[in-house]
C-alpha positions in Angstrom: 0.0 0.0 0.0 1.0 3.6 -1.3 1.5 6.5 1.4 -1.1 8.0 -0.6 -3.4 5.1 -0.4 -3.1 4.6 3.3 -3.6 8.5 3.9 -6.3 8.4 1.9 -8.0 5.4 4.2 -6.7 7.7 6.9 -8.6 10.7 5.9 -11.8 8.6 5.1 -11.7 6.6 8.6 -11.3 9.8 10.5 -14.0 11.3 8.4 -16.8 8.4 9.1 -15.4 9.2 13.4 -16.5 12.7 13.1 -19.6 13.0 11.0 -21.8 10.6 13.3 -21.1 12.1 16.4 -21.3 15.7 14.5 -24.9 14.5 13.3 -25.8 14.0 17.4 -24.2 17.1 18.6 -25.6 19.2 15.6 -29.4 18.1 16.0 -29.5 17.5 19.6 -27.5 20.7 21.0 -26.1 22.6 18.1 -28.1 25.6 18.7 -27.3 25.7 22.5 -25.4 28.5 23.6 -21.3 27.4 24.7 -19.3 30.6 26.0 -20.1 33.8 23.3 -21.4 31.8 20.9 -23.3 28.5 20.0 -21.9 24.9 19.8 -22.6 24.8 15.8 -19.7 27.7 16.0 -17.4 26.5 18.4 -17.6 22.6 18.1 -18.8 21.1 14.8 -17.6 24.0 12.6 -14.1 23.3 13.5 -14.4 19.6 13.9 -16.4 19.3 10.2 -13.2 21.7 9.0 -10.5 19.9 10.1 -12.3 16.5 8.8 -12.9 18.4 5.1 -9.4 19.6 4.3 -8.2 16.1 5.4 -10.2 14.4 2.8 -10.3 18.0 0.0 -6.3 17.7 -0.5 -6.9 14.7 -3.2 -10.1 17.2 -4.9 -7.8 20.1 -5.2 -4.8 18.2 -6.6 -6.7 16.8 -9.0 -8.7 20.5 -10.1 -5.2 21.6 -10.2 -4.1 19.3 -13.1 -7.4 19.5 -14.9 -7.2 23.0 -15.0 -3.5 22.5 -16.4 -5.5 20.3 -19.2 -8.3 23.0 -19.9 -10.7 20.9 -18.1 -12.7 23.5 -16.0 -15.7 21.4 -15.8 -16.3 18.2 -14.1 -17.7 15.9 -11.5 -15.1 16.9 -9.3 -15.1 21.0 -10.0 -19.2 20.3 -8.6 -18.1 19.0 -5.8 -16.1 21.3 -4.4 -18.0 24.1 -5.2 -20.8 22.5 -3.9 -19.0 21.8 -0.4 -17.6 25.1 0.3 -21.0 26.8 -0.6 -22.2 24.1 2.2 -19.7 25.7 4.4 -20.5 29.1 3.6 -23.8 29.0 4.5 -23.8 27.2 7.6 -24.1 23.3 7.0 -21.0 22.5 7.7 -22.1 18.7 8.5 -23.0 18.5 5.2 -20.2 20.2 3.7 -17.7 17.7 4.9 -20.2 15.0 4.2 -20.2 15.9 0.6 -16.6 15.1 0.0 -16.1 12.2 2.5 -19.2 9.8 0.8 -18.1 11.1 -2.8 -14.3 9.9 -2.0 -15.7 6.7 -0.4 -17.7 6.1 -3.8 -14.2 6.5 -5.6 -12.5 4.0 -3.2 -15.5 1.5 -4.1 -14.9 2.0 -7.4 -10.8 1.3 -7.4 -11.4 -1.6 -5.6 -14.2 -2.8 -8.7 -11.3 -1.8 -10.8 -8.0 -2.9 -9.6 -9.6 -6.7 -8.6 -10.5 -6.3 -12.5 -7.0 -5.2 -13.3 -5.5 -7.9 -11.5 -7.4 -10.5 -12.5 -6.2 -9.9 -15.8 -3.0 -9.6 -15.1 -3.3 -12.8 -12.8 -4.1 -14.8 -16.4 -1.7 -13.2 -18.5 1.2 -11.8 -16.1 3.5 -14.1 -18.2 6.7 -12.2 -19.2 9.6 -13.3 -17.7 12.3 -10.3 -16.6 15.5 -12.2 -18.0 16.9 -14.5 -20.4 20.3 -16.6 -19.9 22.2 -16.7 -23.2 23.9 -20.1 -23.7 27.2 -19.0 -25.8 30.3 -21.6 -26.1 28.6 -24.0 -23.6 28.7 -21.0 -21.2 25.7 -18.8 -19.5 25.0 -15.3 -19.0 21.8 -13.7 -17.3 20.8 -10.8 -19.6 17.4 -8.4 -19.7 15.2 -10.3 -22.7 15.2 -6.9 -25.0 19.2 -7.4 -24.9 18.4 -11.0 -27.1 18.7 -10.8 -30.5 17.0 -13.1 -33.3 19.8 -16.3 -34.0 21.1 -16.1 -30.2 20.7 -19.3 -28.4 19.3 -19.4 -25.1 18.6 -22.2 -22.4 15.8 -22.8 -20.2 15.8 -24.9 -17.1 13.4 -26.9 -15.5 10.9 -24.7 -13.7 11.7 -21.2 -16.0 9.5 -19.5 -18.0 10.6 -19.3 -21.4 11.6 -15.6 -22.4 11.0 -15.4 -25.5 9.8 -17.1 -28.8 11.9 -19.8 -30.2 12.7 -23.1 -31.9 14.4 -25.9 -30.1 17.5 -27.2 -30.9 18.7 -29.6 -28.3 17.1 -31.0 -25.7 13.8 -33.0 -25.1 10.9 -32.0 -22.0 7.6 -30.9 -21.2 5.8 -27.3 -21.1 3.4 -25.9 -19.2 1.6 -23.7 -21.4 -1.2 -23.3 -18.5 -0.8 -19.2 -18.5 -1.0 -19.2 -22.5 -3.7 -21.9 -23.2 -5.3 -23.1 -19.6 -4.3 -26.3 -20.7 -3.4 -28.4 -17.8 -1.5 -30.9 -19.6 2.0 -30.6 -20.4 3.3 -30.3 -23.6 5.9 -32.3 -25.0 9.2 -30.3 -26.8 11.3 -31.1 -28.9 14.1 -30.5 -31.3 12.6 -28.8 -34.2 9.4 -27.3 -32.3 8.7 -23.9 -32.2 8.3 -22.8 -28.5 6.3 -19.8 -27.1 7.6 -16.8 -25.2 5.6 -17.2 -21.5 5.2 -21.6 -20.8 7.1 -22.9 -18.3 9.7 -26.0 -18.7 8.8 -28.5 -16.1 11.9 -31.1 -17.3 15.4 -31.5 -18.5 17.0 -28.4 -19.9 16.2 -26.5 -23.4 18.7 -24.8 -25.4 16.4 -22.8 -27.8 17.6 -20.8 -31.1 15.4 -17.1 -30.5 13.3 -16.3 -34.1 11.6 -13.4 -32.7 12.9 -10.2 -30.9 11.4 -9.5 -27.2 9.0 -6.8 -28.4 7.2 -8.8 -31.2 7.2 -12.2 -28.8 3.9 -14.0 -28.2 4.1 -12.6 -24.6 4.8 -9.0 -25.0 1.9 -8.7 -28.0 -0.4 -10.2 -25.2 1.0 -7.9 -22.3 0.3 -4.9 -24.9 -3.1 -6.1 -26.1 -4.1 -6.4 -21.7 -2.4 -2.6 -21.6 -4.3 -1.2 -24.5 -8.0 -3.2 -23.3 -9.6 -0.2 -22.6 -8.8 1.7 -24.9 -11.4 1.4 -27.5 -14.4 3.3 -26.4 -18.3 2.4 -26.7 -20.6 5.1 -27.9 -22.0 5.0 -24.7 -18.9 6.1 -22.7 -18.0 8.2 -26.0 -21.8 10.1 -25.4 -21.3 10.4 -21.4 -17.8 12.0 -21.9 -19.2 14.2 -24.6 -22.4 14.8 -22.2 -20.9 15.5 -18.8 -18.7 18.0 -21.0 -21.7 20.6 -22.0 -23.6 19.1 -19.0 -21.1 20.5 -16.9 -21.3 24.5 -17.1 -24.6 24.4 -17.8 -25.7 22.9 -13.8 -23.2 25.4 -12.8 -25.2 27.9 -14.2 -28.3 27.1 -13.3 -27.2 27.2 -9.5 -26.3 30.4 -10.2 -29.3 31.5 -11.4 -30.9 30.0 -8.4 -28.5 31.5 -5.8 -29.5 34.7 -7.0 -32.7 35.4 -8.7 -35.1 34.1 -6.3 -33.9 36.7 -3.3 -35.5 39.6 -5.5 -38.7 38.3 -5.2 -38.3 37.4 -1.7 -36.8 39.8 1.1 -34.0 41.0 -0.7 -32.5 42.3 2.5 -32.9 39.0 4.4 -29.4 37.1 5.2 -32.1 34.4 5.6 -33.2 34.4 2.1 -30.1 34.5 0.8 -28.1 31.8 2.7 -31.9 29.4 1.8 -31.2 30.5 -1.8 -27.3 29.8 -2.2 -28.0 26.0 -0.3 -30.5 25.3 -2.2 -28.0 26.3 -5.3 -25.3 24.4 -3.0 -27.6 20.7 -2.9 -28.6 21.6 -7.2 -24.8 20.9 -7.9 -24.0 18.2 -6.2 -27.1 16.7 -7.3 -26.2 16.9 -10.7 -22.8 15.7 -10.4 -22.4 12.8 -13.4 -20.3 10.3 -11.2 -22.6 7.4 -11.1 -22.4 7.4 -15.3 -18.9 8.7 -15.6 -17.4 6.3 -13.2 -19.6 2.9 -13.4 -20.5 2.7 -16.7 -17.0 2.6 -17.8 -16.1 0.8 -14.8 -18.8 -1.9 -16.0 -17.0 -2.6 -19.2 -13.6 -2.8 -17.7 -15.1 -5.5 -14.9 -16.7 -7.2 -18.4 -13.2 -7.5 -19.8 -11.7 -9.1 -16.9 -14.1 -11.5 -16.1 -13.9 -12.7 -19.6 -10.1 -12.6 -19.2 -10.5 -15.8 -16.1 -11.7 -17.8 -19.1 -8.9 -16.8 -21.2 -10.8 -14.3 -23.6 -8.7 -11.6 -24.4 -10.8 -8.4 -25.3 -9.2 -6.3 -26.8 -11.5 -3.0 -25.9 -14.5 -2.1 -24.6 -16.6 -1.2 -27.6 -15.8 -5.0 -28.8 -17.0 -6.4 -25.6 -20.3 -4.7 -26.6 -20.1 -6.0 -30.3 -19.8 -10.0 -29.0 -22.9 -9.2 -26.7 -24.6 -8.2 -30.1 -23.2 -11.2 -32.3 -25.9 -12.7 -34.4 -24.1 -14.1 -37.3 -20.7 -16.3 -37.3 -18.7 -17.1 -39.7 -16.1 -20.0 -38.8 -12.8 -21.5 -40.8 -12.2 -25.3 -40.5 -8.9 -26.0 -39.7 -7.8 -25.0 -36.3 -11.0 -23.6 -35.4 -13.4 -26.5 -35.9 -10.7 -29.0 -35.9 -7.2 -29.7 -34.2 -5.1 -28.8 -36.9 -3.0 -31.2 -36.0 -2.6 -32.8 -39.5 -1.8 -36.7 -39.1 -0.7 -38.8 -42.3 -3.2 -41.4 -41.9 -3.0 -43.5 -45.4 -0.8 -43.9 -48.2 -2.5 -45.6 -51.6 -0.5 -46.4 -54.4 -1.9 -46.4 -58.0 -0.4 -49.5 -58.8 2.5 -52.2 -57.9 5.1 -50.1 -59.4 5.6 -48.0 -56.5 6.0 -49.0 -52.8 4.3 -47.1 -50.0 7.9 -45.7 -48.6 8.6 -44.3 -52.3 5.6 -42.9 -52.5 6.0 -40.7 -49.4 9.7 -39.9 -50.2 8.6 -38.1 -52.9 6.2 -36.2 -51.5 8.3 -35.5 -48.6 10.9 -34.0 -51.2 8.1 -32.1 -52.6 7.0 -31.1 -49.3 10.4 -30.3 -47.7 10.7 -26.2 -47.8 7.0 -25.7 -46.8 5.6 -25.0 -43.5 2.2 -25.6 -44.2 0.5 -28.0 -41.7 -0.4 -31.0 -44.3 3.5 -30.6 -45.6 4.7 -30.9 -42.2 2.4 -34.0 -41.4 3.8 -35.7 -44.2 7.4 -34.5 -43.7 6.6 -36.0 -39.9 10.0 -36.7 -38.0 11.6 -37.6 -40.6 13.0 -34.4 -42.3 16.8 -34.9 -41.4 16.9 -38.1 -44.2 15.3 -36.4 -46.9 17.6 -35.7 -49.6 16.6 -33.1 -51.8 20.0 -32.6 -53.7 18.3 -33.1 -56.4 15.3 -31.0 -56.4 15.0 -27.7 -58.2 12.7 -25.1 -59.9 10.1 -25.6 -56.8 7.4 -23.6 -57.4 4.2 -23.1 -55.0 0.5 -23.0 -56.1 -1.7 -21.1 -54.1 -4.6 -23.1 -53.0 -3.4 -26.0 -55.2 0.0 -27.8 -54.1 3.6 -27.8 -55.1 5.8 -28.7 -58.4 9.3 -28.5 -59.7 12.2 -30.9 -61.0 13.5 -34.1 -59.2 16.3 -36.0 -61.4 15.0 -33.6 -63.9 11.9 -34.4 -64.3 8.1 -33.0 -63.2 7.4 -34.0 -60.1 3.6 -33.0 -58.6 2.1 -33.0 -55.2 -1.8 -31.7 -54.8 -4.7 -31.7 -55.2 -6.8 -32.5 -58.2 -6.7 -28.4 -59.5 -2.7 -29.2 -60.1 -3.1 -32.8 -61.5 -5.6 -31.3 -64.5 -3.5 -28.2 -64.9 -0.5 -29.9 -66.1 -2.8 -32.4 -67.4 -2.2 -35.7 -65.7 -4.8 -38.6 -65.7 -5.6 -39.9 -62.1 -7.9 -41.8 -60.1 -10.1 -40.1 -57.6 -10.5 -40.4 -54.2 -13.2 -40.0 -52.0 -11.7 -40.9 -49.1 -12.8 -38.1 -45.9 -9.8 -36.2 -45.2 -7.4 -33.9 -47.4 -6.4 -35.8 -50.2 -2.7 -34.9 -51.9 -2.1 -36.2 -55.3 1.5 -37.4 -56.0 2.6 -37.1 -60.0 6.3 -38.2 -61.4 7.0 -37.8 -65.4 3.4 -36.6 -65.9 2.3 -40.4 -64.3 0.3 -40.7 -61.6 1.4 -42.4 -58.7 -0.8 -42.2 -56.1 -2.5 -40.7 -53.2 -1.9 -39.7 -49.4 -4.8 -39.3 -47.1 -4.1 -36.2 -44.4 -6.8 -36.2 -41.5 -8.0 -33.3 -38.9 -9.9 -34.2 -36.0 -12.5 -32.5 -34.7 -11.6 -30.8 -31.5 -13.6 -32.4 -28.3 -15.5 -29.4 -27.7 -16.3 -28.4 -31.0 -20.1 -30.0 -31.4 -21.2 -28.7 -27.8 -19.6 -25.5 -28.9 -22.0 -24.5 -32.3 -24.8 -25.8 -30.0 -24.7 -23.4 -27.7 -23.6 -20.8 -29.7 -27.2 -21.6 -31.6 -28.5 -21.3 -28.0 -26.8 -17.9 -27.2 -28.5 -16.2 -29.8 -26.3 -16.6 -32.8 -28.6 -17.1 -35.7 -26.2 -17.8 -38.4 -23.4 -20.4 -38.5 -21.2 -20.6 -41.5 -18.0 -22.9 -42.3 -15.8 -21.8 -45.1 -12.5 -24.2 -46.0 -9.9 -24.4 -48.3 -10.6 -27.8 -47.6 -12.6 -30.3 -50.3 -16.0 -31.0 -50.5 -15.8 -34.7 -49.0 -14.1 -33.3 -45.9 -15.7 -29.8 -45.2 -19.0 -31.7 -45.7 -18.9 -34.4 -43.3 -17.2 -32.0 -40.3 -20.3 -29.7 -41.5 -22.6 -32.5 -40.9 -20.7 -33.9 -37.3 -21.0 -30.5 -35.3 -24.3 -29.6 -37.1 -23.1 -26.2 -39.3 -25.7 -26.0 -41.9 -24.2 -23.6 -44.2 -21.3 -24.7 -46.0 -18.3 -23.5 -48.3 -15.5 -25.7 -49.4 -12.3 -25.3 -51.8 -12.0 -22.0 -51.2 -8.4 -20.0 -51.7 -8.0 -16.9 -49.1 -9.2 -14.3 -51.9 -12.2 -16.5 -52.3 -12.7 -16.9 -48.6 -12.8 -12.7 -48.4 -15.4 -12.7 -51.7 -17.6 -15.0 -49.2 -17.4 -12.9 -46.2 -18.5 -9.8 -48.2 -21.5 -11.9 -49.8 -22.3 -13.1 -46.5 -22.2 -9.8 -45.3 -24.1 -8.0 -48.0 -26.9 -11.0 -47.8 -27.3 -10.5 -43.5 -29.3 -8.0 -41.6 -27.3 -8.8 -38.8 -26.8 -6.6 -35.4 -23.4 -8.3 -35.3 -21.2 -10.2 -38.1 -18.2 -11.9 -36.3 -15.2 -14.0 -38.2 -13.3 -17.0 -36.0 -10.3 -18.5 -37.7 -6.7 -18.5 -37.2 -4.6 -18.2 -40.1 -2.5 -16.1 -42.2 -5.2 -16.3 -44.5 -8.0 -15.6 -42.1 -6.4 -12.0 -41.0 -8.3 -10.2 -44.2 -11.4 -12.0 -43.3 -11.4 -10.7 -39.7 -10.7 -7.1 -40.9 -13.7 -6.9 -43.0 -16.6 -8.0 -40.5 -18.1 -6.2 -37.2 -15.7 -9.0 -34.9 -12.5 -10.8 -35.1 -12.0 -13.6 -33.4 -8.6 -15.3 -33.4 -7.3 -18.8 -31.5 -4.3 -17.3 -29.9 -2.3 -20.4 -28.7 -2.0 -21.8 -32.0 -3.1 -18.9 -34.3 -0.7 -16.9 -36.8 0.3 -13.4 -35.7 -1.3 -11.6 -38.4 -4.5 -13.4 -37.3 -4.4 -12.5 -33.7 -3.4 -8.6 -34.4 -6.6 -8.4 -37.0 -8.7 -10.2 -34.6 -10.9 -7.8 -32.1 -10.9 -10.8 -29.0 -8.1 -13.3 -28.5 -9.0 -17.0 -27.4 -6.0 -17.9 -25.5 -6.6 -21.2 -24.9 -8.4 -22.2 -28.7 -11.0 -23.6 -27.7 -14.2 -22.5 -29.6 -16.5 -23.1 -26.3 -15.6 -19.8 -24.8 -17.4 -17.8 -27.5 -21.0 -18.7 -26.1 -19.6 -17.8 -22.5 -17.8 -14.8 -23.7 -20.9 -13.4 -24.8 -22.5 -14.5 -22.1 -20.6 -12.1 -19.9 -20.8 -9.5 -22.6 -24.7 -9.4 -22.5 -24.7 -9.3 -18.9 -21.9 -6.5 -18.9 -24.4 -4.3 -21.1 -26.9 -5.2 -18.8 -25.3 -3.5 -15.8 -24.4 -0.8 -18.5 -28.2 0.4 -19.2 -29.4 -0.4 -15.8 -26.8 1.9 -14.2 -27.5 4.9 -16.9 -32.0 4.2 -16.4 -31.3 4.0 -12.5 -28.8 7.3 -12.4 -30.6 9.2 -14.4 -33.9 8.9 -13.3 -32.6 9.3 -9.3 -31.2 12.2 -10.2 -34.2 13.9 -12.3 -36.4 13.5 -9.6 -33.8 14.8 -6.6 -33.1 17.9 -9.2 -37.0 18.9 -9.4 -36.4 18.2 -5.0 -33.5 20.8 -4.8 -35.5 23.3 -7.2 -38.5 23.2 -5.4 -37.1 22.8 -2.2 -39.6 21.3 -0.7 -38.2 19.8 1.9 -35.3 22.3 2.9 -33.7 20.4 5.9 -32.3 17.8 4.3 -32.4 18.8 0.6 -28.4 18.5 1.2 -28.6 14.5 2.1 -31.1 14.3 -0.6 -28.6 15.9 -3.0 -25.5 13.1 -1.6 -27.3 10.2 -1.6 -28.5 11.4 -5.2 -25.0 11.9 -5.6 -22.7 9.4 -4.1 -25.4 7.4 -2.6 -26.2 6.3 -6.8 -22.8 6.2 -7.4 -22.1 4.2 -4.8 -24.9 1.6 -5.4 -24.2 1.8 -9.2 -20.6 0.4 -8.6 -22.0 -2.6 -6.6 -24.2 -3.5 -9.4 -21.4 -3.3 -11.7 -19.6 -5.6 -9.0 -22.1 -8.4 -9.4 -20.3 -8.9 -12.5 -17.4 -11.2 -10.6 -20.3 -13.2 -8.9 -21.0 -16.1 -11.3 -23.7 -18.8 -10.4 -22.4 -20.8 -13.3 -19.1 -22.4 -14.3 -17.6 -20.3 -16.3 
């Protein structure tokens, strides 16, 4: 705890110690004469004083630097005012009261906030503050941002991994909890690509660095949880813009009550006046705007990190309100429906002149420079034997496979577009899973089946996004027919677009949109070629553990953990979040219109002032512990 923070509870405690007895003294004896003048005078004047410029050092601080920033007008310029007219006219009680509930409503609120705060930074507090360089067999502890890309570094069991890698010796397991919630280890290896933030919970990694610290997995996530609230709903845009004009114009209005209503009273009456500037006095803090400038924002920002404890990164506010909205969804297959975990899974040969083995050597030659996920489940373990000393002229086809010279001659591996572009008779397949051609010397050799699974929770996943409210589901795939069909069919997707290359995949999404009277359109994929999709629609919605970093910085939300599940609770948080939002901004507003016509009127002028504060801090107050009831779940999350 700050010095600031504890004088602050100081100020507040002594505050609450003063103003009960105060209220006794005040109703029961104030009036009573003690020495030349009353007890009001002599007792609670200096008692409320001492109490008030305790608790108005924070106020005036803070007038001080908006006035630096042109910012004459705000919830905390009413306040002060409207204490020291309090004092000037007598109610001193009141005065003091005035500031002491409205900094108790703050404290309320930075509690709200900073449990928020740190429950985000709780999940994602994942950035480790050094790195140990492994050069000539010998190690040195350096800051991460002092690693450059090509350095080697090593890990140790029970370290978190600095920054994003590939493995180059060693063999152990990672816990990639913080990243993906995932509670079973993962196994590394030489070869894999590791992530900045897991943990290595075995033997000893040495890891060749591919990214620099500042464009790691770790510090694009620490910078997206920075930046959450960043991005502003119209509603906190309109309450800004509202408590800007709103502002000067209740200070003007108490000025017009303060001082026309004496000249058609007694104009000569200290009584009249001192009625007239109160009354003015309980107008201002009556209108003060904290219950919407503080909780409504506050809301969102509790929203955000209660969908952070089920690893939904959100990237700003006015996105949190777009998933409560989201009525349409358009999904990619791979990665998103399915593992992505491509697994060779059967090798055919066209006929007896080729062995199984030969048939996957070629296509491993084929495959051998690409990173795709069906060339890499080919390639398997096996990519230190390949030798491609022989292959040249490679040439990738988007959407279609690869080709070039081996022993110089053609060799093709693809799909069926590639085989009839260069004109080679085959046989079909219609076996479910990717199918990859292989072609030599314009003959056909054969065929290798490439299977996805479906992820476990991807069926109970569509069905309650159906349930949620989403009223469209779409699957688009580069994917064949055969395949994107019967995954279609297994988790119940109805609409259905297969063989598609990226451009095609945007050309959808813009028909899709431009066909849907939606509230909301939201994209979930997460590759390369789902980054333009994501830009285009109301949402982005990127898989973050496994997703491409183009994906995840086009994406609106993050799912750190990939699983497709959190989507229907994620919006289940973000409905209730706007929930809280418009019942806060009905129940503010209409509090305050009524104690406003109270305070004109003055019809009950003895305690207009604790009508005014509990219009004031008293719906503040209560506003905040409705937005609080956010972090009280009855569900599992």
């Amino acid at each position: 705890m700050t010095k600031k923070e504890k004088y602050d509870i100081f100020a507040i405690i002594l505050g609450l110690l003063l103003v009960v007895p105060l209220l006794f003294i005040h109703f029961l004896i104030g009036d009573n004469p003690l020495g030349p003048k009353d007890v009001n005078t002599l007792i609670v004047l200096p008692l409320s004083l001492l109490g008030y410029l305790l608790l108005i050092f924070d106020f005036l601080v803070k007038t001080v630097k908006n006035f630096k920033r042109k910012r004459f007008f705000d919830e905390i310029t009413l306040t002060l005012i409207a204490s020291i007219v309090a004092f000037i006219v007598g109610e001193y009680i009141e005065g003091l009261a005035v500031v002491l509930f409205f900094q108790i409503g703050e404290k309320f609120e930075d509690y709200a906030v900073n449990k928020s705060r740190k429950s985000i930074k709780d999940v994602l507090d994942i950035r480790s503050d050094k790195a140990t360089l492994y050069i000539n067999k010998e190690e040195k502890v350096v800051d991460p941002y002092d690693v450059n890309v090509g350095d080697l570094i090593i890990v140790k069991n029970g370290e978190r991994i600095p920054l994003d890698g590939e493995v180059i010796e060693g063999t152990s397991f990672l816990d990639t909890s913080s990243l993906t919630g995932e509670s079973i280890p993962r196994k590394a290896k030489i070869g894999n690509v590791v992530l900045s933030g897991v943990i290595n919970k075995g033997s000893p990694l040495i890891i060749k660095v591919t990214k620099p610290f500042y464009d790691s997995t770790v510090s694009k996530i620490m910078d997206m949880v920075e930046n959450a609230t960043n991005s502003k709903t119209e509603k906190e845009k309109f309450i800004t813009k509202f408590s800007k004009y709103y502002t000067p114009t209740v200070l003007l209005l108490a000025l017009l009550i303060a001082i026309i209503p004496p000249f058609f009273q007694d104009f000569t009456s200290l009584d009249v006046w001192s009625n007239s500037f109160f009354t003015a006095a309980s107008l201002l803090v009556v209108s003060c705007p904290c219950a919407l400038v503080l909780s409504v924002p506050m809301a969102y920002f509790v929203g955000i990190g209660e969908a952070s404890k089920i690893k939904m990164l959100i990237k700003g506010s006015s996105y949190l309100e777009d998933l409560a909205k989201l009525d349409t969804v358009i999904l990619d297959k791979t990665g998103t429906i399915t593992k992505g975990n491509f697994v060779l899974t059967d090798v055919i040969p066209d006929d007896d002149s080729i062995t199984k083995d030969e048939l996957i050597s070629l296509a491993q030659i084929a495959e051998y420079n690409s990173l795709h996920p069906i060339a890499l489940s080919i390639i398997g373990d096996n990519k230190n034997n390949i030798d491609i000393g022989e292959w040249k002229n490679e040439e990738t086809i988007e959407g279609e496979g690869i080709k070039g010279e081996y022993k110089n001659k053609l060799l093709i591996v693809g799909n069926s577009k590639l085989l009839y572009r260069y004109r080679v008779s085959y046989t079909p397949c219609n076996e479910i899973g990717t199918v990859v051609y292989v072609a030599y010397d314009n003959k056909f050799l054969g065929t290798l089946i490439i299977k996805d699974e479906i992820k476990e929770d991807s069926k109970e996943a569509i069905k309650n996004l159906k349930k949620s409210g989403i009223k469209n589901i779409y699957m688009l795939t580069g994917d064949n027919e055969i395949t994107a069909t019967y995954i279609a069919n297994e988790c119940e997707i109805e609409n259905v677009k297969a063989n598609l290359l990226p451009l095609d995949k945007v050309n959808e999404v813009q028909k899709i949109i431009g066909n849907n009277e939606s509230k909301v359109i939201g994209f979930i994929g997460d590759g390369v070629n789902d980054a333009p999709s994501m830009a285009i629609v109301d949402l982005g919605i990127s898989m973050g553990a496994i997703g491409s970093d183009a994906a995840i910085e086009a994406s609106d939300i993050v799912l750190m953990d990939d699983k497709l599940s959190k989507v229907s609770k994620g919006k289940r948080i973000a409905k209730s979040t706007l929930m809280v939002v418009y019942q806060n901004i009905i129940f503010a507003i209409a509090i305050k219109f009524i104690a406003i016509i109270i305070a004109t009127i003055n019809i009950i002028p003895n305690y207009i002032m604790w009508v005014a504060i509990f219009a004031d801090v008293g719906v503040t107050f209560l506003c905040v512990c409705n937005s609080l009831r956010l972090m009280i779940h009855k569900k599992d999350k």
